[in-house]
Structures are given as C-alpha cells and as structure tokens.
BALUM-927099 format. One record per residue (C-alpha): residue number from 1; residue in three letters; chain; x, y, z. Coordinates in nm, 4 decimals, decimal comma, always signed. Layout:
N
+-------+------+------+----------+----------+----------+
! lummi ! selo ! guro !        u !        v !        w !
+-------+------+------+----------+----------+----------+
!   NUM !  ala !    A !        X !        Y !        Z !
...
+-------+------+------+----------+----------+----------+
This chain:
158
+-------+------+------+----------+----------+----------+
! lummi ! selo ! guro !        u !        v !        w !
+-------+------+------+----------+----------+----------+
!     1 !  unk !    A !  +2,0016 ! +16,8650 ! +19,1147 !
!     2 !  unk !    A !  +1,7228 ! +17,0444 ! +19,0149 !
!     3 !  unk !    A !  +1,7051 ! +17,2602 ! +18,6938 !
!     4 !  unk !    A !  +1,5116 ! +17,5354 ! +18,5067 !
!     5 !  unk !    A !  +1,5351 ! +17,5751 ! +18,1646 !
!     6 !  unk !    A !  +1,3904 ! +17,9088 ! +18,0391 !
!     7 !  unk !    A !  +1,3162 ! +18,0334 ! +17,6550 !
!     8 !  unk !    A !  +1,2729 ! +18,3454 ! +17,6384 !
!     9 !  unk !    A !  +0,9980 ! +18,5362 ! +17,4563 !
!    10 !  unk !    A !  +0,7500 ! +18,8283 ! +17,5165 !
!    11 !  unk !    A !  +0,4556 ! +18,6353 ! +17,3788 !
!    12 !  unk !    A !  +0,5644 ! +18,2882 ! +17,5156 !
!    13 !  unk !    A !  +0,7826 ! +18,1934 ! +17,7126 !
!    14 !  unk !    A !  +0,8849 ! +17,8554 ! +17,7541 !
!    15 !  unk !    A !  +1,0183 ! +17,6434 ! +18,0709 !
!    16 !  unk !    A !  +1,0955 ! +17,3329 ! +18,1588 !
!    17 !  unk !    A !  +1,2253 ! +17,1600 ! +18,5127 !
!    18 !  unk !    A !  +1,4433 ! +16,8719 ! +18,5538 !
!    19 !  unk !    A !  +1,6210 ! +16,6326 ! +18,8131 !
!    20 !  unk !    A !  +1,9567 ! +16,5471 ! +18,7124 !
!    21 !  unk !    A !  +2,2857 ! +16,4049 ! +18,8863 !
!    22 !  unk !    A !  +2,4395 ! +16,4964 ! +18,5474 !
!    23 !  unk !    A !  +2,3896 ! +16,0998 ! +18,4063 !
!    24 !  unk !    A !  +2,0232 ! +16,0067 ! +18,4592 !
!    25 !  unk !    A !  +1,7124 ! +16,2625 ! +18,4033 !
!    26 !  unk !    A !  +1,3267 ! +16,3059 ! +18,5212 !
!    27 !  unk !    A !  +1,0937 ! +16,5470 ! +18,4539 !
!    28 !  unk !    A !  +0,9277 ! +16,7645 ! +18,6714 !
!    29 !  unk !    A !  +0,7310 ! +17,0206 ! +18,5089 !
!    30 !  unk !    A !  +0,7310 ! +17,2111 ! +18,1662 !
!    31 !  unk !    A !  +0,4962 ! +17,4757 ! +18,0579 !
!    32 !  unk !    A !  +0,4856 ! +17,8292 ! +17,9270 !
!    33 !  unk !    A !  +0,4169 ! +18,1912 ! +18,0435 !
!    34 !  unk !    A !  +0,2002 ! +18,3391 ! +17,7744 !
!    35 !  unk !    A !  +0,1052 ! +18,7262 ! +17,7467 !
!    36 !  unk !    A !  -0,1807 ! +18,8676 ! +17,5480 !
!    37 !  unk !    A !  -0,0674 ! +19,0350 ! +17,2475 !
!    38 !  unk !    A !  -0,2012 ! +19,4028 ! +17,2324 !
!    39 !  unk !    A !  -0,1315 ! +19,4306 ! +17,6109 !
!    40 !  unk !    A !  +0,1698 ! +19,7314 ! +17,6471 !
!    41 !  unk !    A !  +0,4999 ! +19,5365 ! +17,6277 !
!    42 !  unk !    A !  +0,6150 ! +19,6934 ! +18,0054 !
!    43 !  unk !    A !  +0,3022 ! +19,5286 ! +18,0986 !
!    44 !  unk !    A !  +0,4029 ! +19,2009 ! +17,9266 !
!    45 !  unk !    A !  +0,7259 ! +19,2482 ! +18,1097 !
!    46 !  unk !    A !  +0,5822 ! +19,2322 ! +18,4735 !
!    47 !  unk !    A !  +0,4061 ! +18,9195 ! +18,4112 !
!    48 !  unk !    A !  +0,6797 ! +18,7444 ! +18,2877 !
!    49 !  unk !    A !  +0,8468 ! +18,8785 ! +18,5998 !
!    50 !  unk !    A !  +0,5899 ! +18,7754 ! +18,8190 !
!    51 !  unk !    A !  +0,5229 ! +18,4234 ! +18,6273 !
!    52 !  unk !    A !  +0,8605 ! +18,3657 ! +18,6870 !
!    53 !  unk !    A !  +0,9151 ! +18,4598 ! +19,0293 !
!    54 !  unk !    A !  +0,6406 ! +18,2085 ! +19,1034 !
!    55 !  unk !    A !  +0,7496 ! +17,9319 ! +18,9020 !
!    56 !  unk !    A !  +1,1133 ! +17,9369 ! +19,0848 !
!    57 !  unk !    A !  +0,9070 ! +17,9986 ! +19,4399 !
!    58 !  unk !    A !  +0,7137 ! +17,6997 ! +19,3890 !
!    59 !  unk !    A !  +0,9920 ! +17,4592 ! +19,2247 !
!    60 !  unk !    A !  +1,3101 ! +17,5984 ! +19,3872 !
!    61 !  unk !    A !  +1,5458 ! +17,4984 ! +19,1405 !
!    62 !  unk !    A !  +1,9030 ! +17,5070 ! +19,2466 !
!    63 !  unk !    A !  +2,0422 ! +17,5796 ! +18,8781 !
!    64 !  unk !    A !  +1,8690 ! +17,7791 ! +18,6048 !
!    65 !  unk !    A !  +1,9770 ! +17,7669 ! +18,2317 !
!    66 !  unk !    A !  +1,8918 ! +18,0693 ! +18,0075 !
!    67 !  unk !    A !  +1,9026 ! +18,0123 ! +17,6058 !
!    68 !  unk !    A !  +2,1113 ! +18,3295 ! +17,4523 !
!    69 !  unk !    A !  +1,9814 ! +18,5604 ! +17,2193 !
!    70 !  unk !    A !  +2,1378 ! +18,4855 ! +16,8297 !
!    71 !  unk !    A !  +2,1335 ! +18,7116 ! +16,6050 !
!    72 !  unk !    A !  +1,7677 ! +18,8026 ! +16,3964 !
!    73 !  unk !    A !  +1,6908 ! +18,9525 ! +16,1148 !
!    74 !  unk !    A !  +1,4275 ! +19,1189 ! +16,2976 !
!    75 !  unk !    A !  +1,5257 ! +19,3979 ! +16,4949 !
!    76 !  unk !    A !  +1,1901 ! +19,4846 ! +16,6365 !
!    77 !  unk !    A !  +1,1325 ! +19,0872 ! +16,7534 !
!    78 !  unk !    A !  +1,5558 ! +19,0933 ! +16,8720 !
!    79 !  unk !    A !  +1,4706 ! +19,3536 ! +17,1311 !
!    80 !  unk !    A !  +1,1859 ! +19,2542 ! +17,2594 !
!    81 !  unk !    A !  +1,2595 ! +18,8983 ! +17,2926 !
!    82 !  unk !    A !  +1,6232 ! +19,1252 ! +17,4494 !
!    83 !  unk !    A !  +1,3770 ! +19,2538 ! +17,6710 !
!    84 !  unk !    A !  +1,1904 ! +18,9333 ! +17,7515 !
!    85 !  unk !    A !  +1,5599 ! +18,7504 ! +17,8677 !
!    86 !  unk !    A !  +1,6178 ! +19,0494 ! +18,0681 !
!    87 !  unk !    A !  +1,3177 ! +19,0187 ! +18,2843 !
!    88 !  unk !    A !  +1,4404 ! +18,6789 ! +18,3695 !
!    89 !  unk !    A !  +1,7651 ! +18,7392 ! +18,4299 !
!    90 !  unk !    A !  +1,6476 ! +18,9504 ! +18,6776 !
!    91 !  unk !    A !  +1,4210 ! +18,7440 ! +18,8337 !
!    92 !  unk !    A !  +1,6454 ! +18,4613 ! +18,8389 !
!    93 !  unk !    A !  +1,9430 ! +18,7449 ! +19,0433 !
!    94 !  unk !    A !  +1,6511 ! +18,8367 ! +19,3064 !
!    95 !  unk !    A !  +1,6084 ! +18,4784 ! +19,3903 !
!    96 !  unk !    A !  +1,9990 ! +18,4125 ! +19,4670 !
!    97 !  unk !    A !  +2,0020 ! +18,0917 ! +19,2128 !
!    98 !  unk !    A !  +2,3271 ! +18,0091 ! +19,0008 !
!    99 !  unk !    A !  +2,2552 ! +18,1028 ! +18,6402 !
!   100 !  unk !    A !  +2,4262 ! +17,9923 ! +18,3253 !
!   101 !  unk !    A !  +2,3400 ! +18,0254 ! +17,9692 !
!   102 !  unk !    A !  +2,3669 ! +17,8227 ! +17,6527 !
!   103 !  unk !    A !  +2,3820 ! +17,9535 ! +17,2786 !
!   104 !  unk !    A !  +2,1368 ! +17,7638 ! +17,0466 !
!   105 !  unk !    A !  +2,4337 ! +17,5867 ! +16,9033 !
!   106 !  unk !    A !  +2,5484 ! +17,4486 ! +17,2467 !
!   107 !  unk !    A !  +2,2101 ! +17,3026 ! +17,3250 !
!   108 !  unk !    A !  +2,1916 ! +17,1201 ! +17,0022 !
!   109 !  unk !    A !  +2,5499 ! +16,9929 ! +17,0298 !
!   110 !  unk !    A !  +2,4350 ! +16,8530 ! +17,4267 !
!   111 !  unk !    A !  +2,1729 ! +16,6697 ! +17,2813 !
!   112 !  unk !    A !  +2,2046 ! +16,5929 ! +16,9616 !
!   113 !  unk !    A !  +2,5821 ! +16,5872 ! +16,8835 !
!   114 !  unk !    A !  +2,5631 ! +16,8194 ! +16,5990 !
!   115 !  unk !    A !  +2,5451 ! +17,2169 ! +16,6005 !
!   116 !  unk !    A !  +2,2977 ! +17,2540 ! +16,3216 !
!   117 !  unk !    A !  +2,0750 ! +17,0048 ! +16,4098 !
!   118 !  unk !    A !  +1,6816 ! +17,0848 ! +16,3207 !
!   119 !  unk !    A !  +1,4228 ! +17,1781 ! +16,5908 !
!   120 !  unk !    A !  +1,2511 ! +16,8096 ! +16,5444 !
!   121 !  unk !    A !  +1,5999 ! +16,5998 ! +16,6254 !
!   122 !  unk !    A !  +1,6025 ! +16,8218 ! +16,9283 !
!   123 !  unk !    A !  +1,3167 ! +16,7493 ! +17,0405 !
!   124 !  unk !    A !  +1,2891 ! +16,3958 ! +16,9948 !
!   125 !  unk !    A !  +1,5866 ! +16,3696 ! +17,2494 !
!   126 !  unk !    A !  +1,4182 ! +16,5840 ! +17,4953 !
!   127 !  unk !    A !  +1,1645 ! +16,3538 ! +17,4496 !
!   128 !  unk !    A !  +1,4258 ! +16,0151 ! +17,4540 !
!   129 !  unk !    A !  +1,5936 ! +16,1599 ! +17,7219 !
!   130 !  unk !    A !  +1,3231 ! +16,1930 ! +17,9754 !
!   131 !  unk !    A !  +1,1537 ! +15,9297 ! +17,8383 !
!   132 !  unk !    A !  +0,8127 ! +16,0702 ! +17,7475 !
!   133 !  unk !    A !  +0,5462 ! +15,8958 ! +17,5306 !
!   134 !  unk !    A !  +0,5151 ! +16,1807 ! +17,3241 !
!   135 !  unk !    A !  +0,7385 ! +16,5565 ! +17,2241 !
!   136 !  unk !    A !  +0,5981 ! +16,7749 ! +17,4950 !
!   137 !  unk !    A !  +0,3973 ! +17,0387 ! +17,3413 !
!   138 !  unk !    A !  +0,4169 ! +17,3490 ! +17,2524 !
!   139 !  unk !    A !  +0,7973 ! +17,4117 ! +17,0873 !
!   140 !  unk !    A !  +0,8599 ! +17,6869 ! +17,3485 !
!   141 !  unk !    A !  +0,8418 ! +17,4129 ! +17,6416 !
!   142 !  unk !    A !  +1,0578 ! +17,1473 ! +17,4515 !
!   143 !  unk !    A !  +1,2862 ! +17,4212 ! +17,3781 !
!   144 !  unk !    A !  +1,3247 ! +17,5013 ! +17,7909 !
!   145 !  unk !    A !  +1,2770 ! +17,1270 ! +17,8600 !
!   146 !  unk !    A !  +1,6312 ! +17,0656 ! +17,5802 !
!   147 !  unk !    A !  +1,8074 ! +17,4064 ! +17,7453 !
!   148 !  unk !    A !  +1,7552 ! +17,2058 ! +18,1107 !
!   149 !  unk !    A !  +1,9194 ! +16,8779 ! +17,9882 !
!   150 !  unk !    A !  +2,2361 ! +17,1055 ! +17,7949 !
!   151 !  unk !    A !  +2,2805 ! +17,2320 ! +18,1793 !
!   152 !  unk !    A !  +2,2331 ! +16,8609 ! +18,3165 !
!   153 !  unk !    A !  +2,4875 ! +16,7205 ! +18,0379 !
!   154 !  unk !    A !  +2,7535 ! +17,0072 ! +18,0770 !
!   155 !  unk !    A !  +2,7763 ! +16,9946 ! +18,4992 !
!   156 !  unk !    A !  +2,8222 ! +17,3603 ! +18,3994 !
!   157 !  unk !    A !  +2,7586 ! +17,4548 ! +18,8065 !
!   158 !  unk !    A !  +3,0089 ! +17,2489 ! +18,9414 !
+-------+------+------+----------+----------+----------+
C-alpha cells in the first residue's frame, strides 16, 4: 500500500510517501512544497494546490494521511495553516483517494508509544522505522514522513 503523509502549512508544507503492508515499511519520497513569503496568501494557496495535485499524479498513492489542526495560540498562523489543510483536502477529494487524518497526539502514540512525546523521539523512529542513515531533513518532511507510518501502523483504510 502506498501512502502520503501531508503537513500542512502555507509557508511549508511537508510530505512524505511510503510502502507499507501495515508490518514492514520503505520509503519512497519525502520533500516539501515551499511558498515565498510576501506572495498574496490565495496565491500561496494555488501552489500548494497545484504542488499537490502533482505530487499525487506522479506517486499515485492509494491512501493519504492528513495531520489535524490543534489548537494555537496564534490565531492569525491557526487560519492560515486552516487554510493551507483545506487546499489539500481538496486536492486530495479531486483525485478520488481515501483520506484519513491523525491528531498530533495519535501520531506520536503510533510511533513512539507515548502522546507527549518530543519532536526528536518522533523523528528518530521515522528515521528507525524506514531505516535511514540519518533524520530526513527539514522537520516539515519528517513530520509527513511520521503522519505516513501512523496511517501504515493503524490499517486505518481497511
């Protein structure tokens, strides 16, 4: 099974594709869709859109994961980021894929066993998991890359 992690963001946003059969895990890809701050947010928006939409063109995935929004202190950053998942979400409805989304908390409880486990444990079992030499860089890709393997873990499509 092949699976797209997203993190969403307006300035970056992260992704990360895996092979799974729910036990055993390989990388694919990872990266991040980056728009130019100072650039008019609906602007932003459409290349997201369009970044996307050729990411799950050229990878096909057959399950896409989606981190939730929690709650921030910063309103301003909370809707845009808002704004950010939306784009995907609608991207991800055009292309016909299954969809299913995963609270911060859940992804660190997949891979780490604990709910309020720090960004670093995370991402040292991204990096266990798929057995990388190193933490794939930057934090936004790990991120997608950990959101992928929650999916993977929980068979949540079945």
């Amino acid at each position: 099974m092949k699976i797209l992690g997203l993190d969403p963001g307006t300035a970056t946003t992260g992704y990360g594709i895996i092979e799974s059969d729910g036990k055993d895990f390989s990388l694919v890809a990872y990266g991040c869709i980056k728009t130019a701050a100072g650039t008019q947010h609906s602007t932003r928006l459409a290349e997201i859109y369009d970044d996307v939409t050729a990411i799950l063109k050229k990878y096909q995935p057959e399950v896409i994961a989606v981190e939730q929004l929690f709650f921030a202190k910063n309103q301003k950053t909370a809707f845009s980021v808002g704004q950010a998942r939306g784009t995907l979400l609608l991207a991800i409805e055009k292309c016909g894929c299954v969809l299913k989304e995963f609270t911060p908390l859940q992804v660190k409880q997949c891979l780490v066993g604990y709910g309020k486990a720090d960004k670093k444990q995370v991402q040292k079992m991204v990096q266990l998991t798929l057995g990388l030499d190193k933490i794939p860089k930057p934090d936004d890709a790990a991120d997608a890359l950990a959101i992928a393997i929650a999916c993977g873990q929980t068979k949540t499509w079945v």
